[in-house]
C-alpha positions in Angstrom: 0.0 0.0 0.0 1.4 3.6 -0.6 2.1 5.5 2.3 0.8 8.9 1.0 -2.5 10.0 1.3 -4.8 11.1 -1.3 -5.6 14.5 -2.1 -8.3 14.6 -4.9 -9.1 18.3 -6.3 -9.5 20.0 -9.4 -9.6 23.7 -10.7 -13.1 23.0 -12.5 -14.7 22.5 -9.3 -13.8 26.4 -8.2 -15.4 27.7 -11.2 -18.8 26.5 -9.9 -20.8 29.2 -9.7 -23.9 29.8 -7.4 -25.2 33.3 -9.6 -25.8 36.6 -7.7 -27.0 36.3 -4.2 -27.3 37.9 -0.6 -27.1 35.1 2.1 -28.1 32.7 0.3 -31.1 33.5 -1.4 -31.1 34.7 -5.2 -31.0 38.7 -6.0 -34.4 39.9 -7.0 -37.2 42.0 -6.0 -36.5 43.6 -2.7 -33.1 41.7 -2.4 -30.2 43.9 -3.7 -27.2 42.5 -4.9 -23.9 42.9 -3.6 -20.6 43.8 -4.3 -19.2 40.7 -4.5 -22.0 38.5 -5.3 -22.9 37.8 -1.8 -23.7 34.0 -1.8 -21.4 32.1 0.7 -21.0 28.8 -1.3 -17.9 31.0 -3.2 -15.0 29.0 -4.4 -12.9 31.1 -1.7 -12.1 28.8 1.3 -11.7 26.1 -1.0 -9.0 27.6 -3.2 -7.8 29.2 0.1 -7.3 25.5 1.6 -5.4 24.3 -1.6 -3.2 27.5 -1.7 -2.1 26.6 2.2 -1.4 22.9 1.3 0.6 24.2 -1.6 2.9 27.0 0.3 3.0 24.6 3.1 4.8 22.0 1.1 2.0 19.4 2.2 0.8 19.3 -1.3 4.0 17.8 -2.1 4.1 15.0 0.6 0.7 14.0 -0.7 -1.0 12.0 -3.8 -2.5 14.4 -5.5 -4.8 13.8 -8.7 -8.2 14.6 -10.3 -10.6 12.4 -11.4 -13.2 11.4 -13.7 -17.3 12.6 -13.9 -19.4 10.0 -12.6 -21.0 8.8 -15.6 -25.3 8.4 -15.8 -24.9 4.9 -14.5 -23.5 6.2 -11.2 -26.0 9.2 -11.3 -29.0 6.0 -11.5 -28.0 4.3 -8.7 -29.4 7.4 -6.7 -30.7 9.7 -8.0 -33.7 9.8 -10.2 -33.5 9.8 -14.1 -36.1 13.4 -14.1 -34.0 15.0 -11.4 -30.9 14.3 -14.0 -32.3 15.0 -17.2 -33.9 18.2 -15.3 -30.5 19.0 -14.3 -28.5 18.7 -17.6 -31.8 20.7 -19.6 -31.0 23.3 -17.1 -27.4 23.4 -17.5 -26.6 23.4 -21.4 -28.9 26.9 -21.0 -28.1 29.6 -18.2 -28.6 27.3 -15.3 -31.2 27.8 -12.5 -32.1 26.7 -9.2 -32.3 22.5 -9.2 -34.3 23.0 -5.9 -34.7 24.9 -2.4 -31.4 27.0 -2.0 -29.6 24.9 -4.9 -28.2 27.9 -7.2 -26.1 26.8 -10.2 -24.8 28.8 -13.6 -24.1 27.4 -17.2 -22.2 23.8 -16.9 -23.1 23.6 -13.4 -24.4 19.5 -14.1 -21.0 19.0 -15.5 -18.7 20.4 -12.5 -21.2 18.2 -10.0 -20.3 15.1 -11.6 -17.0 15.6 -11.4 -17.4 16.8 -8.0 -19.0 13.9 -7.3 -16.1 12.1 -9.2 -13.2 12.9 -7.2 -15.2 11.7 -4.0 -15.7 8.4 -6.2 -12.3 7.9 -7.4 -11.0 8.9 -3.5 -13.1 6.3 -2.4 -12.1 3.3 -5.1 -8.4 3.8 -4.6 -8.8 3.3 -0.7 -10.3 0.3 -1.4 -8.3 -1.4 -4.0 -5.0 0.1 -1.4 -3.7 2.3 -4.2 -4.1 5.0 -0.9 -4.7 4.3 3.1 -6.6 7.2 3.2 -8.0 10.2 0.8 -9.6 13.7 0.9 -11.7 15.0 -1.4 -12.0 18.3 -2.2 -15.4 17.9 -3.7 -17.1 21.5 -4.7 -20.3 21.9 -5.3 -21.2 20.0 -1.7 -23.9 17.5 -1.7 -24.6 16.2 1.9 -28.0 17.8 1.8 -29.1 16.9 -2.2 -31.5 14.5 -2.1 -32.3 11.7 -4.9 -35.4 13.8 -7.2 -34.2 17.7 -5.8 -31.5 19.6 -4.7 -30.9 21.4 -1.7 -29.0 23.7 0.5 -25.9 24.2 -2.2 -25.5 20.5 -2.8 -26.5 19.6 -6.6 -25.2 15.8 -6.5 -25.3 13.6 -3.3 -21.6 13.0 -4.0 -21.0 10.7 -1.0 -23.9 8.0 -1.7 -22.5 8.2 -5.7 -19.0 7.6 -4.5 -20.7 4.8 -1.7 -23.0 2.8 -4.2 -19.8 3.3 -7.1 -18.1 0.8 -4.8 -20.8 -1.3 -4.1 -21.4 -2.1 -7.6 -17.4 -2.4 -9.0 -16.2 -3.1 -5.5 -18.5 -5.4 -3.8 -18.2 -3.1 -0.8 -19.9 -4.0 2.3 -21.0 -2.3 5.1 -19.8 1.6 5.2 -20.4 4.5 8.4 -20.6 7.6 6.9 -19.5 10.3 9.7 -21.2 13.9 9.0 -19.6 16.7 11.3 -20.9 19.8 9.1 -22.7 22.1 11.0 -26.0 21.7 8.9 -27.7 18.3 9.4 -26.8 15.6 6.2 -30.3 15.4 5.8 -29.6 14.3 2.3 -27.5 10.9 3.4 -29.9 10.2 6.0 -32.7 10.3 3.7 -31.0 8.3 1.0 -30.0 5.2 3.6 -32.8 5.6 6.0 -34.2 2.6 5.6 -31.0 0.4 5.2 -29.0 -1.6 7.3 -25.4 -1.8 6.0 -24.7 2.0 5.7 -24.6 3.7 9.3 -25.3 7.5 9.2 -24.7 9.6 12.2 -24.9 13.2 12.0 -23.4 15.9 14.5 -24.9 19.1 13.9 -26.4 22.3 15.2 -29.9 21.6 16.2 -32.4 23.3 14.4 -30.0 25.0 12.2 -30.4 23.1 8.5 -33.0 22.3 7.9 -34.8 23.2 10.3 -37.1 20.4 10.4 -34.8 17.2 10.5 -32.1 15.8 12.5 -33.5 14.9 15.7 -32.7 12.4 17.7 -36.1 10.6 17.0 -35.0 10.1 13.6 -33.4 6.7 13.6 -34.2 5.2 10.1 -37.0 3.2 9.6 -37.6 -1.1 8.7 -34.1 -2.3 8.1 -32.6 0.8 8.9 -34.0 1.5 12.4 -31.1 1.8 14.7 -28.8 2.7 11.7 -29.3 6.6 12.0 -28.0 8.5 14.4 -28.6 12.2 14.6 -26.7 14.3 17.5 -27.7 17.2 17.4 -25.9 20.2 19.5 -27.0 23.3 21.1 -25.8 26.6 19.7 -22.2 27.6 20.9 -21.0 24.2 21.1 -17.5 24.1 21.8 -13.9 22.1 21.7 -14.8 19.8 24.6 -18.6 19.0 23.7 -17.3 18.2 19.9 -15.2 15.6 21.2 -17.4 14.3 24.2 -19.9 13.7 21.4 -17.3 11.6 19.4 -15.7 9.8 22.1 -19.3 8.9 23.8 -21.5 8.0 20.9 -19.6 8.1 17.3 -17.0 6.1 18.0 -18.4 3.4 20.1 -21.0 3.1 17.6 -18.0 2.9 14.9 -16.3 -0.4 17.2 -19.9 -2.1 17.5 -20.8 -1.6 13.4 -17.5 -2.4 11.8 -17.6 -1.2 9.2 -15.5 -1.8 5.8 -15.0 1.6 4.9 -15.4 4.5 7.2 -16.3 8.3 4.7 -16.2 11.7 6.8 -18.6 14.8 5.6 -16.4 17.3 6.5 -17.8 20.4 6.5 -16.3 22.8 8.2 -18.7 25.0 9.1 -18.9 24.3 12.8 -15.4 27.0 12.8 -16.0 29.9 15.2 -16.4 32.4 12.5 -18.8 31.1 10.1 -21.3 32.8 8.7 -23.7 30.3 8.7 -23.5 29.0 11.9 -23.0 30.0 16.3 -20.6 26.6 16.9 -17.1 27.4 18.2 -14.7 24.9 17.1 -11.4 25.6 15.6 -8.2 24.2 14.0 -7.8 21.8 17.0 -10.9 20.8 17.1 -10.9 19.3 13.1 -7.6 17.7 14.0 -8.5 15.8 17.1 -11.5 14.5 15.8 -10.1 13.4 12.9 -7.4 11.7 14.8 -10.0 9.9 16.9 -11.6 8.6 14.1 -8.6 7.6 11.7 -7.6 5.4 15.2 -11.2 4.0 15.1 -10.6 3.3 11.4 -7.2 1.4 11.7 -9.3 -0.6 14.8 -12.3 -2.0 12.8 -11.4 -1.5 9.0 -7.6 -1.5 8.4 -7.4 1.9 8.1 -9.8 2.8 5.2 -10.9 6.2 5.5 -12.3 8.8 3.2 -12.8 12.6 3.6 -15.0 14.1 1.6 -15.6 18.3 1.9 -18.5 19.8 2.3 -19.6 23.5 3.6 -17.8 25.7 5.6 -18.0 29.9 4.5 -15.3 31.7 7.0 -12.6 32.1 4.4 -10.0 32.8 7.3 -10.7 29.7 9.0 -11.5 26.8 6.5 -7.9 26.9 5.3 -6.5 26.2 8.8 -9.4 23.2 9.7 -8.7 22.0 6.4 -5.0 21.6 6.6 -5.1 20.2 10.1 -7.8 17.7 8.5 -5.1 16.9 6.2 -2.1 16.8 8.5 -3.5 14.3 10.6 -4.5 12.0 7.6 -1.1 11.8 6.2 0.6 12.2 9.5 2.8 15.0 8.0 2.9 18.3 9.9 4.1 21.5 8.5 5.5 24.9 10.3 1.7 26.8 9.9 0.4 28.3 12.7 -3.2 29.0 13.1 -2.9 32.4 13.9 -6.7 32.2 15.0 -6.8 29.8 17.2 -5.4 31.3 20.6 -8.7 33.8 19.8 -10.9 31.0 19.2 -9.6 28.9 22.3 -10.4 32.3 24.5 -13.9 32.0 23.5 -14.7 29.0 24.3 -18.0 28.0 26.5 -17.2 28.6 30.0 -17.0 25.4 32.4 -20.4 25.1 33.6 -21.8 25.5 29.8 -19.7 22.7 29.1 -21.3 20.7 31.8 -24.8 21.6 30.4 -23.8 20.9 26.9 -22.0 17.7 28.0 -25.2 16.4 30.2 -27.4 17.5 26.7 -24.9 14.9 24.6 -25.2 11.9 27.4 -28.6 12.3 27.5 -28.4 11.7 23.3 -26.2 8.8 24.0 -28.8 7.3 26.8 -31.7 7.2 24.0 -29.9 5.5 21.1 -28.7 1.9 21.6 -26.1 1.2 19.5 -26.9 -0.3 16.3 -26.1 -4.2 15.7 
């Protein structure tokens, strides 16, 4: 097996474009546009991220390649043929909105599918141990699209395409996919609700997005009961109750499933400073959890790990999550210092939120029995 990790990214994916917007709802009517165009799905942190690996010198102590579209085939498996016809029509003309909050420009069908691609190819060379791990710096998102609509910036659900890609060449098993963005994967959870060999768990803001899923009640349904977990955090969640959260309920979840391939969602929009968002985790935090789970990984699945991007708006921060993401995967460190994170440590819950946030978690982990 090579020892470097993967690093899966390509220009195309930063020229996605989202239109005109404020927030993220499109300019029109009473909604003036802005300077800069205003929406926060902008190829900025992600080009950031990649600039940092590059000056860094990780770049160069990683596998990095592009990838291939996923082909109509791959799109089938789950999504449905209207939604993609729907979605190329759209495309060869000026673009359009594929669904609530779902903004894309001319080609925007063919930059998703090869979003959706690199998460694919990240995925098949962990597998066949061409990598022992990957990240995928998929752009547009997709955690949120479901199979007939999109949603929430995410045009393509690029992790089931990349999951059910395997399944079919692979004869891939059972898989856990680990969502920390700050929104809940509503998408994933809908798309393996009511199956048994793909475990979704889901740490989020509570009612942040959407704001009508991700609670704790929502635990999948025939098959799939017990084989959705939602954790779902108050506002201001910090360091400590991220990792509490991971140690007390993803992780022994992880050692009781076992799975054969372990995929994070990695937004990383749970950063002190995003837009989108009142969590308060920084550089640190993206690093030790990733380190908890990559030793869960090398426990119950020789090591086979896959990160796959998703949201995350604070252009000063992403870079520095991102990179520690990365470091920890390919167990190289560089000389950057987050220059935010002494800030972002000093504002941090205080001791007795903790404790309530903490007591709000094992009171999550008391109501769902681990799945078997």
């Amino acid at each position: 097996m090579a020892e470097q990790s993967g690093f899966f990214h390509d220009e195309r994916c930063l020229w996605h474009s989202t239109g005109e917007a404020v927030l993220f709802l499109p300019v029109g009517g009473w909604l003036q546009p802005l300077a800069g165009g205003g929406h926060p799905e902008s190829p900025e942190s992600k080009r950031r991220l990649k600039s940092l690996l590059d000056v860094s010198g990780l770049s160069a102590q990683l596998a990095v390649s592009s990838a291939e579209p996923v082909t109509r085939e791959d799109l089938l498996r789950v999504h449905t043929a209207g939604y993609i016809d729907r979605f190329q029509e759209l495309s060869a003309g000026r673009g359009g909105e594929i669904g609530p909050e779902a903004l894309f420009s001319h080609g925007g069908f063919e930059i998703a599918a090869l979003s959706a691609g690199l998460a694919k190819r990240a995925v098949a060379d962990v597998l066949d141990g061409i990598l022992p791990n990957a990240y995928s710096l998929s752009r547009p998102p997709g955690h949120h699209c479901l199979p007939d609509s999109g949603m929430g910036f995410c045009l393509l659900a690029n992790i089931p395409l990349a999951i059910e890609a395997a399944k079919a060449s692979h004869g891939l098993g059972k898989v856990a996919v680990i969502d920390w963005d700050v929104h809940h994967g509503n998408g994933t959870q809908h798309i393996y609700y009511q199956r048994d060999d793909v475990l979704t768990i889901s740490l989020h803001q509570e009612n942040c997005f959407p704001t009508d899923s991700g609670a704790v009640a929502e635990r999948g349904e025939g098959a799939g009961l017990g084989f959705n977990i939602n954790v779902p955090l108050p506002p201001g969640s910090g360091h400590e109750t991220y990792l509490h959260a991971v140690r007390s309920i993803v992780i022994p979840a992880l050692e009781e499933f076992r799975p054969d391939l372990i995929v994070v969602a990695s937004g990383l929009d749970a950063n002190a400073v995003d837009p989108l968002a009142r969590q308060l985790l920084y550089a640190g935090s993206f690093r030790e959890m990733t380190r908890l789970v990559k030793d869960v990984a090398h426990s119950v699945c020789d090591g086979r790990l896959v990160v796959v991007h998703e949201g995350g708006y604070a252009e000063s921060a992403v870079p520095f999550c991102g990179l520690a993401i990365i470091e920890t995967l390919s167990g190289v460190h560089t000389e950057v210092v987050d220059p935010f994170e002494e800030t972002f440590i000093a504002q941090q819950p205080t001791a007795r939120v903790v404790d309530y946030q903490i007591a709000i978690v094992d009171d999550i982990a008391r109501q769902l029995p681990i799945a078997r």
